[in-house]
PDB file of N, CA, C and O in Angstrom:
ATOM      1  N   UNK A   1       0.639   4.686 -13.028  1.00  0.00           N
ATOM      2  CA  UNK A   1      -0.477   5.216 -12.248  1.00  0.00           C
ATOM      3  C   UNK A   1      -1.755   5.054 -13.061  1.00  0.00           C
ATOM      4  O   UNK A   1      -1.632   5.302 -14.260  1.00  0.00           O
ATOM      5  N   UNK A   2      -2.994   4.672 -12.619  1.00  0.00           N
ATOM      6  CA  UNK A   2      -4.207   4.638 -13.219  1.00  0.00           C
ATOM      7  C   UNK A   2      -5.229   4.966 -11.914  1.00  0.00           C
ATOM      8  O   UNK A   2      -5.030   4.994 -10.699  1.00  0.00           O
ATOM      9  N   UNK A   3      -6.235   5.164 -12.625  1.00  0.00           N
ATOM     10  CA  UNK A   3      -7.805   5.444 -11.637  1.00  0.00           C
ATOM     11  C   UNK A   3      -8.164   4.447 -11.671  1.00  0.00           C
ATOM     12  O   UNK A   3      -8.121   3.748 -12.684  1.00  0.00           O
ATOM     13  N   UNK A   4      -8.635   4.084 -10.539  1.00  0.00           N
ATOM     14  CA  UNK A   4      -9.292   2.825 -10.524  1.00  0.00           C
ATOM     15  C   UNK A   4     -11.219   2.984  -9.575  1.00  0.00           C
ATOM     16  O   UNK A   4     -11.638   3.940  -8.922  1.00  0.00           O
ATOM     17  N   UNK A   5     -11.857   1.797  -9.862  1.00  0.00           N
ATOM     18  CA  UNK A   5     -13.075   2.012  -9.829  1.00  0.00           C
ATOM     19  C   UNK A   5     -13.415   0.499  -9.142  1.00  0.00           C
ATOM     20  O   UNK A   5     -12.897  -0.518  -9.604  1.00  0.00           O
ATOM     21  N   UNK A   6     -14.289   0.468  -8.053  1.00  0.00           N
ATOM     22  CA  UNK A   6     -14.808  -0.920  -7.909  1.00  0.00           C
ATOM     23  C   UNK A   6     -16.017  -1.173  -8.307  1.00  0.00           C
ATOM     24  O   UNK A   6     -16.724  -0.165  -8.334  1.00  0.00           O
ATOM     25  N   UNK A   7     -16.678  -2.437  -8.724  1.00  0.00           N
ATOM     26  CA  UNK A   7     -18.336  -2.450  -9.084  1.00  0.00           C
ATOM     27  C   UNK A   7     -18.766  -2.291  -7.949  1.00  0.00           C
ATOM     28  O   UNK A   7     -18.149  -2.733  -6.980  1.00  0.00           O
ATOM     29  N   UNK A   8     -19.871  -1.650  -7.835  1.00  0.00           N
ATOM     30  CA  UNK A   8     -20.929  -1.790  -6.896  1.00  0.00           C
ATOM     31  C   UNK A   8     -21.662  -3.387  -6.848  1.00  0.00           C
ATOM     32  O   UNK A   8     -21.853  -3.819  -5.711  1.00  0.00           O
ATOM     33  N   UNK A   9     -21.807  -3.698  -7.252  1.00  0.00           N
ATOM     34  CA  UNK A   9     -22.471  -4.956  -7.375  1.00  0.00           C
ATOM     35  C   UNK A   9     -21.713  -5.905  -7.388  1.00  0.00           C
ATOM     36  O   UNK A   9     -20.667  -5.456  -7.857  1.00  0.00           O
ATOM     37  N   UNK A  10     -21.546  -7.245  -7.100  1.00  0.00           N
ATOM     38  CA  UNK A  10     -20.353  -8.434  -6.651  1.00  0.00           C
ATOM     39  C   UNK A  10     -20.791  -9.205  -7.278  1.00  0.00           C
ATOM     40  O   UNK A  10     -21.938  -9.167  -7.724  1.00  0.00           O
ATOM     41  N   UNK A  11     -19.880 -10.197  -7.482  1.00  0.00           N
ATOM     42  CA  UNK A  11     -20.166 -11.589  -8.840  1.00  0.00           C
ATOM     43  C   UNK A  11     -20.723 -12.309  -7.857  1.00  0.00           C
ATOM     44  O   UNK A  11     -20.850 -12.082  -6.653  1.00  0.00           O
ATOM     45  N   UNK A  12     -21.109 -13.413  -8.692  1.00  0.00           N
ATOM     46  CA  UNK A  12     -21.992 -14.636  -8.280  1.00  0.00           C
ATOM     47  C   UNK A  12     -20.800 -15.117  -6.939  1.00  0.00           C
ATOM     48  O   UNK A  12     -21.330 -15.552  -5.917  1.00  0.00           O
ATOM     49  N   UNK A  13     -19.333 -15.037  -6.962  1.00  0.00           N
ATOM     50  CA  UNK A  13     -18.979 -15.512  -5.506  1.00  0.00           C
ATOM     51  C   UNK A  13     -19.011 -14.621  -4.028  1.00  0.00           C
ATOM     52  O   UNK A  13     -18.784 -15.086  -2.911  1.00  0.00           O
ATOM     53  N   UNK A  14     -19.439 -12.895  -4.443  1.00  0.00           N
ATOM     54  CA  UNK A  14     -19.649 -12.599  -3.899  1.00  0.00           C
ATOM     55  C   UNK A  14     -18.576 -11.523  -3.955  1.00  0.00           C
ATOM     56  O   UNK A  14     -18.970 -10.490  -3.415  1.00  0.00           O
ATOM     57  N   UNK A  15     -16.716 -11.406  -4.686  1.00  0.00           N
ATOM     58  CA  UNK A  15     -16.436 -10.345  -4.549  1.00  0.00           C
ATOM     59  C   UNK A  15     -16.765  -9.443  -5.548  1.00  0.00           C
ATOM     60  O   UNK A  15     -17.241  -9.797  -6.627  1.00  0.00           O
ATOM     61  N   UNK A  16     -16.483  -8.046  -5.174  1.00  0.00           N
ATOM     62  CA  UNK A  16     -16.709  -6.932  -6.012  1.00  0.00           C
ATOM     63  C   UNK A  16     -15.371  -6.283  -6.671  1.00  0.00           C
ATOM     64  O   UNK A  16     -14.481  -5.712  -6.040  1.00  0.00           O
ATOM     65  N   UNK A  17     -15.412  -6.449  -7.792  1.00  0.00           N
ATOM     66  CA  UNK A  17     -14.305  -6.232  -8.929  1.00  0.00           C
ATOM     67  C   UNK A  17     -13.720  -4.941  -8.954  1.00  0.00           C
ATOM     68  O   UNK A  17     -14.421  -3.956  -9.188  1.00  0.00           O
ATOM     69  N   UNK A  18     -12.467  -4.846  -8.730  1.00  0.00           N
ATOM     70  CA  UNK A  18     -11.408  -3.674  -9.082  1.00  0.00           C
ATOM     71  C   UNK A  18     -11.287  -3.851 -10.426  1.00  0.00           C
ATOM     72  O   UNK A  18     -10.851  -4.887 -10.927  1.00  0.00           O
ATOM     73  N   UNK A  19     -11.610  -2.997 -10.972  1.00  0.00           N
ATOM     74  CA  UNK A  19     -11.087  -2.102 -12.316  1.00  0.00           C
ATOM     75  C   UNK A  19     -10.334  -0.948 -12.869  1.00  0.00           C
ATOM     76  O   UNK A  19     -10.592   0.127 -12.328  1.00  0.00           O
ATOM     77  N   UNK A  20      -9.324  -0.933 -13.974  1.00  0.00           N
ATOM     78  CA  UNK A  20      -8.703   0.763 -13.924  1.00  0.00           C
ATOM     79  C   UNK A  20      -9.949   1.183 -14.905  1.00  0.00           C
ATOM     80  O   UNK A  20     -10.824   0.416 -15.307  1.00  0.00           O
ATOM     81  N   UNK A  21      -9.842   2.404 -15.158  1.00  0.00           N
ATOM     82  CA  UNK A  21     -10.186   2.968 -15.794  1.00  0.00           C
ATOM     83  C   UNK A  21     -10.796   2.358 -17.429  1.00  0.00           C
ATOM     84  O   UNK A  21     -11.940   2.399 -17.884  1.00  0.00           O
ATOM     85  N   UNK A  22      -9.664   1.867 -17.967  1.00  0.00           N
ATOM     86  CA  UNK A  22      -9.720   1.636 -19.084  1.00  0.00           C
ATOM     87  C   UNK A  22      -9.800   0.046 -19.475  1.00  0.00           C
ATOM     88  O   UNK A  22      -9.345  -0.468 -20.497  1.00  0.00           O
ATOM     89  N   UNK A  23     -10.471  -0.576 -18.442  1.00  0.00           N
ATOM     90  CA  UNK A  23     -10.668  -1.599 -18.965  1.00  0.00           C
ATOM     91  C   UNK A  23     -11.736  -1.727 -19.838  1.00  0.00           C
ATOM     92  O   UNK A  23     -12.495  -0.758 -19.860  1.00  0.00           O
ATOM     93  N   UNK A  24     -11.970  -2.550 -20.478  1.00  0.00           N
ATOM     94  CA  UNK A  24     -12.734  -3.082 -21.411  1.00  0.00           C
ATOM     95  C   UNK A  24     -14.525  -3.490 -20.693  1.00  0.00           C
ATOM     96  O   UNK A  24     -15.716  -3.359 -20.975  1.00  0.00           O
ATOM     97  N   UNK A  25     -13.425  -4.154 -19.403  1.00  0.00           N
ATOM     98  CA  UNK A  25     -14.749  -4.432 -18.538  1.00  0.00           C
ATOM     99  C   UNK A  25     -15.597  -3.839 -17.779  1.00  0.00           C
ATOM    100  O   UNK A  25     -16.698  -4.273 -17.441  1.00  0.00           O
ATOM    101  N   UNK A  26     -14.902  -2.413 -17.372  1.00  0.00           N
ATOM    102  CA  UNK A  26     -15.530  -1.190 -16.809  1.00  0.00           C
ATOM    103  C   UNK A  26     -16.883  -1.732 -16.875  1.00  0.00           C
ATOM    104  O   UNK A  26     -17.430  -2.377 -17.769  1.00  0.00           O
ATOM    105  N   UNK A  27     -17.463  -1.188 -15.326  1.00  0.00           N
ATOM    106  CA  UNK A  27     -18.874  -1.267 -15.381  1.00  0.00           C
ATOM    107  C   UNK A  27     -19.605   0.182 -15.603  1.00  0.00           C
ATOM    108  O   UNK A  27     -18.927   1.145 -15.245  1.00  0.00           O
ATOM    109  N   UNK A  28     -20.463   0.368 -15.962  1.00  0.00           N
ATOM    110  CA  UNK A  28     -21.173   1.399 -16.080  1.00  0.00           C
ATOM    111  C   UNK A  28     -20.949   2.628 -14.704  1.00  0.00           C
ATOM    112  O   UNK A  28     -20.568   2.344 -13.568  1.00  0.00           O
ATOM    113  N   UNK A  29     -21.258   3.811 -15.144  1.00  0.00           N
ATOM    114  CA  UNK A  29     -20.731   4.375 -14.102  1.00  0.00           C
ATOM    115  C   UNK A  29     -21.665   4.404 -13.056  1.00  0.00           C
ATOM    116  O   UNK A  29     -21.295   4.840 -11.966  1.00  0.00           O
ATOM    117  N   UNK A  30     -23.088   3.919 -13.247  1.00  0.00           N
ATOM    118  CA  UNK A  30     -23.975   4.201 -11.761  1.00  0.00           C
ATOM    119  C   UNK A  30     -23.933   3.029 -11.116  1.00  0.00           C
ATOM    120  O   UNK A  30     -24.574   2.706 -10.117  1.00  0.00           O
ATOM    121  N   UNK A  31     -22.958   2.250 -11.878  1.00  0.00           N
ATOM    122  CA  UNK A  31     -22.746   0.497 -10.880  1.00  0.00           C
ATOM    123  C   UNK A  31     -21.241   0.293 -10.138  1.00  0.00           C
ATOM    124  O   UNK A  31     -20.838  -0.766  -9.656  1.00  0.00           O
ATOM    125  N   UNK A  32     -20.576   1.466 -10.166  1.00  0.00           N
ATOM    126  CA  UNK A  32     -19.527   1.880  -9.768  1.00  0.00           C
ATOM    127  C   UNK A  32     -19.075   2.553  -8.777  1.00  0.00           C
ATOM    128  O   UNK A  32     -19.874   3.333  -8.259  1.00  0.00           O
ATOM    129  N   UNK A  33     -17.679   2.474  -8.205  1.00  0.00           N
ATOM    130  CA  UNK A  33     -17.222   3.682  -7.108  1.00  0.00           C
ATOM    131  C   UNK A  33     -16.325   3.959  -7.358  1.00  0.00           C
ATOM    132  O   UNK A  33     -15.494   3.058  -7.478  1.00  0.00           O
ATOM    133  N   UNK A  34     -15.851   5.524  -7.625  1.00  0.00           N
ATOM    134  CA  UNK A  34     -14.121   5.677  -7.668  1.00  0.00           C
ATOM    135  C   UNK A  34     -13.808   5.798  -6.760  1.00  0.00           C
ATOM    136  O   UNK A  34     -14.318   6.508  -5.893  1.00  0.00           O
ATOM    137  N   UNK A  35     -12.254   4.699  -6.638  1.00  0.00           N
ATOM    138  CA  UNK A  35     -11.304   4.901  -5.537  1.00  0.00           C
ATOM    139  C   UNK A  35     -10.102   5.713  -5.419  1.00  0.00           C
ATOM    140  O   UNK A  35      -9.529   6.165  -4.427  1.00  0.00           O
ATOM    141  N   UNK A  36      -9.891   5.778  -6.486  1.00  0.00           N
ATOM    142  CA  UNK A  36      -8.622   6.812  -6.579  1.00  0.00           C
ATOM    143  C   UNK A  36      -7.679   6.339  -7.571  1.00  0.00           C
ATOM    144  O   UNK A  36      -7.754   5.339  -8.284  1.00  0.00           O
ATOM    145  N   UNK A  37      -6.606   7.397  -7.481  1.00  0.00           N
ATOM    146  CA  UNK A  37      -5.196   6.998  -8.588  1.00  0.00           C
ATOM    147  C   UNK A  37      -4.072   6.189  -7.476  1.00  0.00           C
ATOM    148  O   UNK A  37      -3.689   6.596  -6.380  1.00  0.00           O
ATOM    149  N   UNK A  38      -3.730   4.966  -8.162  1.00  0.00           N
ATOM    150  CA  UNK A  38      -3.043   4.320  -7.326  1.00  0.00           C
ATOM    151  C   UNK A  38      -1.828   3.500  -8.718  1.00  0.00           C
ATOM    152  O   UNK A  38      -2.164   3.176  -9.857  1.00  0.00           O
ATOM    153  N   UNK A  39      -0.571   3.378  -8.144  1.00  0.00           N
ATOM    154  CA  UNK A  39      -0.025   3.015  -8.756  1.00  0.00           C
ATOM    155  C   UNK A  39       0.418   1.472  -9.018  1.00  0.00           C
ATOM    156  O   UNK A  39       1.482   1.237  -9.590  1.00  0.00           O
ATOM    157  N   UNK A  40      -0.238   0.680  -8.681  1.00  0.00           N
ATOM    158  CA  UNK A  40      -0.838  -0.552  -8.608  1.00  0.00           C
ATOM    159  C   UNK A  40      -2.029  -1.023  -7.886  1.00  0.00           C
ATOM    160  O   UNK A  40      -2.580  -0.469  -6.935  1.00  0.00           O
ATOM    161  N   UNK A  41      -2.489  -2.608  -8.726  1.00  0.00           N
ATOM    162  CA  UNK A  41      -3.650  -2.996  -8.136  1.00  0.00           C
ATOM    163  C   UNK A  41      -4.091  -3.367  -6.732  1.00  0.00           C
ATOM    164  O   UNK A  41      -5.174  -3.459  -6.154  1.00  0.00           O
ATOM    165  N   UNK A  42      -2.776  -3.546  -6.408  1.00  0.00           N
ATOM    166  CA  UNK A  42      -2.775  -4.089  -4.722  1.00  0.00           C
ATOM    167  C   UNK A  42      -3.569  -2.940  -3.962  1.00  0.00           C
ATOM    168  O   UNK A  42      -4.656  -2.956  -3.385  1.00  0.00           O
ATOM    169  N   UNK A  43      -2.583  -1.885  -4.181  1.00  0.00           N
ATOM    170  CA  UNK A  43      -3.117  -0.432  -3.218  1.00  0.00           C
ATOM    171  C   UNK A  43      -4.582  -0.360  -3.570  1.00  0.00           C
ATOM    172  O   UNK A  43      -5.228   0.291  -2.749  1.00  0.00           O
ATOM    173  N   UNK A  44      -5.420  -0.960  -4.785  1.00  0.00           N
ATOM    174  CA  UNK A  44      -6.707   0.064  -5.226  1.00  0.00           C
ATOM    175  C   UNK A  44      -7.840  -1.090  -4.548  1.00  0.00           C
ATOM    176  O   UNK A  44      -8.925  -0.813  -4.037  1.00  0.00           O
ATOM    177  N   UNK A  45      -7.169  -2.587  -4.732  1.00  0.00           N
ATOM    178  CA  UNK A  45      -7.557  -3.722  -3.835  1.00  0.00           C
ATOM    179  C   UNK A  45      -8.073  -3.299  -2.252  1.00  0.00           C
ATOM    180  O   UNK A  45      -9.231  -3.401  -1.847  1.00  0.00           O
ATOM    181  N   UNK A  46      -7.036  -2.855  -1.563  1.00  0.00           N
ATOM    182  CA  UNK A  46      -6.883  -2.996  -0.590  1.00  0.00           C
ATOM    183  C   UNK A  46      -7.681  -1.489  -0.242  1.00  0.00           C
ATOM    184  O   UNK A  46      -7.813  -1.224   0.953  1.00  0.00           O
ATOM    185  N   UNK A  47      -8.213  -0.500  -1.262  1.00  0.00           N
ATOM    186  CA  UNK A  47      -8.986   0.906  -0.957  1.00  0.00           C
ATOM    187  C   UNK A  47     -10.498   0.032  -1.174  1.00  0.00           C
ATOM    188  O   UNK A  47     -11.537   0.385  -0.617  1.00  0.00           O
ATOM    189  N   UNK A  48     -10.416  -0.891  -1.880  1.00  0.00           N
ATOM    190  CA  UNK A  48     -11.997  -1.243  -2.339  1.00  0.00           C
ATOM    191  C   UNK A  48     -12.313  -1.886  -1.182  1.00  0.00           C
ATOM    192  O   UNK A  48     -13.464  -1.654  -0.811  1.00  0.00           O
ATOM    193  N   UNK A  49     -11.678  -2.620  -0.482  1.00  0.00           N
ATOM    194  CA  UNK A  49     -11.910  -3.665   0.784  1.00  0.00           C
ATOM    195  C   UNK A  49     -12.134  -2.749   1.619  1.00  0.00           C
ATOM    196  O   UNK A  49     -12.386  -3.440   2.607  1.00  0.00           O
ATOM    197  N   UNK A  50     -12.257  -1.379   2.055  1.00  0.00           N
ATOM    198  CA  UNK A  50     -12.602  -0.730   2.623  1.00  0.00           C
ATOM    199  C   UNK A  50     -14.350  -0.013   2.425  1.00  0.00           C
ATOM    200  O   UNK A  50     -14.384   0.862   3.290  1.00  0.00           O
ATOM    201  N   UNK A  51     -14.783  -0.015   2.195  1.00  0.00           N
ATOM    202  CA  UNK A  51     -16.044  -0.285   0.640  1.00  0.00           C
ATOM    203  C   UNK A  51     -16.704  -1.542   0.792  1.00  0.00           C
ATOM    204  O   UNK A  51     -17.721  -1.597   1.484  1.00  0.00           O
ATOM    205  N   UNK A  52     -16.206  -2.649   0.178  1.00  0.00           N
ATOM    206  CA  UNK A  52     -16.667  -4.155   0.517  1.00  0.00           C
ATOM    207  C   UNK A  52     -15.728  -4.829   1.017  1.00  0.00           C
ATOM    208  O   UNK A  52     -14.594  -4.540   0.636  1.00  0.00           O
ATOM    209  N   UNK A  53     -15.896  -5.932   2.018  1.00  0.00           N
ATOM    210  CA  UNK A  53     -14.888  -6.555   2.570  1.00  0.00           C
ATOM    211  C   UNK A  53     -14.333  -7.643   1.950  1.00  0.00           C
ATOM    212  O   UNK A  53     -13.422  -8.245   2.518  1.00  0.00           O
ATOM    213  N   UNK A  54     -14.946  -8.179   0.305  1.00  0.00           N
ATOM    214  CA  UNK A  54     -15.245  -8.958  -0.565  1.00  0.00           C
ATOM    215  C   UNK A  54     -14.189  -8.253  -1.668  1.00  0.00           C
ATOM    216  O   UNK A  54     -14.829  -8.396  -2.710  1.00  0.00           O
ATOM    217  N   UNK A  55     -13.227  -7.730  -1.952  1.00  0.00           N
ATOM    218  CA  UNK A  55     -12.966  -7.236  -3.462  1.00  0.00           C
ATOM    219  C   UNK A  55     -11.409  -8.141  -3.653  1.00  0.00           C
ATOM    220  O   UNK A  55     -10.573  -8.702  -2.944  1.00  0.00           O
ATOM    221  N   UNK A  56     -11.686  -7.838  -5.156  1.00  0.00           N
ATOM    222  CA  UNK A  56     -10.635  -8.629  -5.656  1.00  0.00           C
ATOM    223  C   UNK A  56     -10.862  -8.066  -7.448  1.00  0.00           C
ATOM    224  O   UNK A  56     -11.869  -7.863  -8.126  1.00  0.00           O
ATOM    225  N   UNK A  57      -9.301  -7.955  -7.743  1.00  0.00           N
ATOM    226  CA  UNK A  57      -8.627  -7.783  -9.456  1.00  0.00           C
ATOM    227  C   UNK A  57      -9.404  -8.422  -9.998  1.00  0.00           C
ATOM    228  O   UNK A  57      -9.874  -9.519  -9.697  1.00  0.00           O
ATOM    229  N   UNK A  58      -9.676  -7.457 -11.241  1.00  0.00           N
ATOM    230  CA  UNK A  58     -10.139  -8.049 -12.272  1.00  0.00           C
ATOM    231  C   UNK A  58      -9.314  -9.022 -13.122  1.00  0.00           C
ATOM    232  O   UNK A  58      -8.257  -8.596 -13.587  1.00  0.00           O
ATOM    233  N   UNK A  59      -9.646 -10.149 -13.349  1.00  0.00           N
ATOM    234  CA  UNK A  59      -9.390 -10.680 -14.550  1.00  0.00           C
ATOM    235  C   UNK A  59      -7.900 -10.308 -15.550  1.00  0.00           C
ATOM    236  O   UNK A  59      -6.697 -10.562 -15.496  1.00  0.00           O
ATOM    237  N   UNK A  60      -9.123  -9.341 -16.708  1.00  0.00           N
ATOM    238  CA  UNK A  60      -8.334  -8.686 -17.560  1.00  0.00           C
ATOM    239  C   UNK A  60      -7.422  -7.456 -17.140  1.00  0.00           C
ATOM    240  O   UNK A  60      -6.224  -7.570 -17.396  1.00  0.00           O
ATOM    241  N   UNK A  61      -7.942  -6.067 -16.403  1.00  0.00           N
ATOM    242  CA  UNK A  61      -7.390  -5.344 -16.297  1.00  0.00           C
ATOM    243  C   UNK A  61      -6.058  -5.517 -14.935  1.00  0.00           C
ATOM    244  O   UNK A  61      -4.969  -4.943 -14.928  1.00  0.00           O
ATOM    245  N   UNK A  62      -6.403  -6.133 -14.266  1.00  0.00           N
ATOM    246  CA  UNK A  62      -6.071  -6.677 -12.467  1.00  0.00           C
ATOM    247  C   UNK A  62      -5.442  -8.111 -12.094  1.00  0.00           C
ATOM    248  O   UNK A  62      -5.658  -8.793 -11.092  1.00  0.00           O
ATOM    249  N   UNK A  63      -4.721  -8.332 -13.036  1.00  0.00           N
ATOM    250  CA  UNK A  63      -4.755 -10.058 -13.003  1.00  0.00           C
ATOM    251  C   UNK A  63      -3.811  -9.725 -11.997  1.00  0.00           C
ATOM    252  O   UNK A  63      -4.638  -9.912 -11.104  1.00  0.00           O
ATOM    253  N   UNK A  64      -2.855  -9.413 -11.407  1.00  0.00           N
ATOM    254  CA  UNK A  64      -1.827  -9.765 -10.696  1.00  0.00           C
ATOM    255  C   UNK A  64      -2.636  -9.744  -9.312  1.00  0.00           C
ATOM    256  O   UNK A  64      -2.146 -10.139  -8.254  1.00  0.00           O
ATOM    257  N   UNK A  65      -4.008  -9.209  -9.455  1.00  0.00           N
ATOM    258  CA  UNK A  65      -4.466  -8.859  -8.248  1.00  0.00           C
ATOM    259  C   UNK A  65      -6.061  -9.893  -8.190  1.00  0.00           C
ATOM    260  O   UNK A  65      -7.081  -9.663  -7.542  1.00  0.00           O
ATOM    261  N   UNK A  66      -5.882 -10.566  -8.738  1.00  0.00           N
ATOM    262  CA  UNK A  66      -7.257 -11.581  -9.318  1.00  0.00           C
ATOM    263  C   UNK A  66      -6.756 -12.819  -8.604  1.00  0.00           C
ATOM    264  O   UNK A  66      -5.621 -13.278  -8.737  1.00  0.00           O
ATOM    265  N   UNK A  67      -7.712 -13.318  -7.831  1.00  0.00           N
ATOM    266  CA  UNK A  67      -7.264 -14.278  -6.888  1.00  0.00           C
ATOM    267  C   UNK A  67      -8.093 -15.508  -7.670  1.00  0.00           C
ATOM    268  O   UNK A  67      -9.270 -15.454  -8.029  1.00  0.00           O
ATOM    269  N   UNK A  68      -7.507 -16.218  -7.777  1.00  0.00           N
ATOM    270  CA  UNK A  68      -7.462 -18.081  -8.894  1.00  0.00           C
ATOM    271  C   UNK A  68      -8.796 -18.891  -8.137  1.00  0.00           C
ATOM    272  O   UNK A  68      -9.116 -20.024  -8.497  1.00  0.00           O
TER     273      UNK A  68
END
């Protein structure tokens, strides 16, 4: 289980990044939204797409959920 957070703000392709908590990459907290405790990235994916219709895993913290 982790907290997870989406950026407010979207990359240059346009989605907006799921993050847990403790990533490295965390964005600042006033560029942020918490979504909740979810026990994978899919579920926190699929809370952020509700939010932006654009989201997608991070990278580092979210890879299983980071679309190639």
């Amino acid at each position: 289980m982790g907290s997870y957070y989406v950026n407010k703000n979207a990359q240059s392709n346009g989605d907006h990044e799921v993050h847990v908590s403790t990533c490295s990459h965390l964005p600042i907290a006033e560029n942020r939204n918490y979504l909740g405790v979810f026990s994978n990235c899919k579920d926190a994916v699929l809370a952020a797409k509700k939010l932006f219709a654009a989201a997608d895993g991070c990278y580092n913290c979210s890879n299983p959920c980071h679309k190639q």
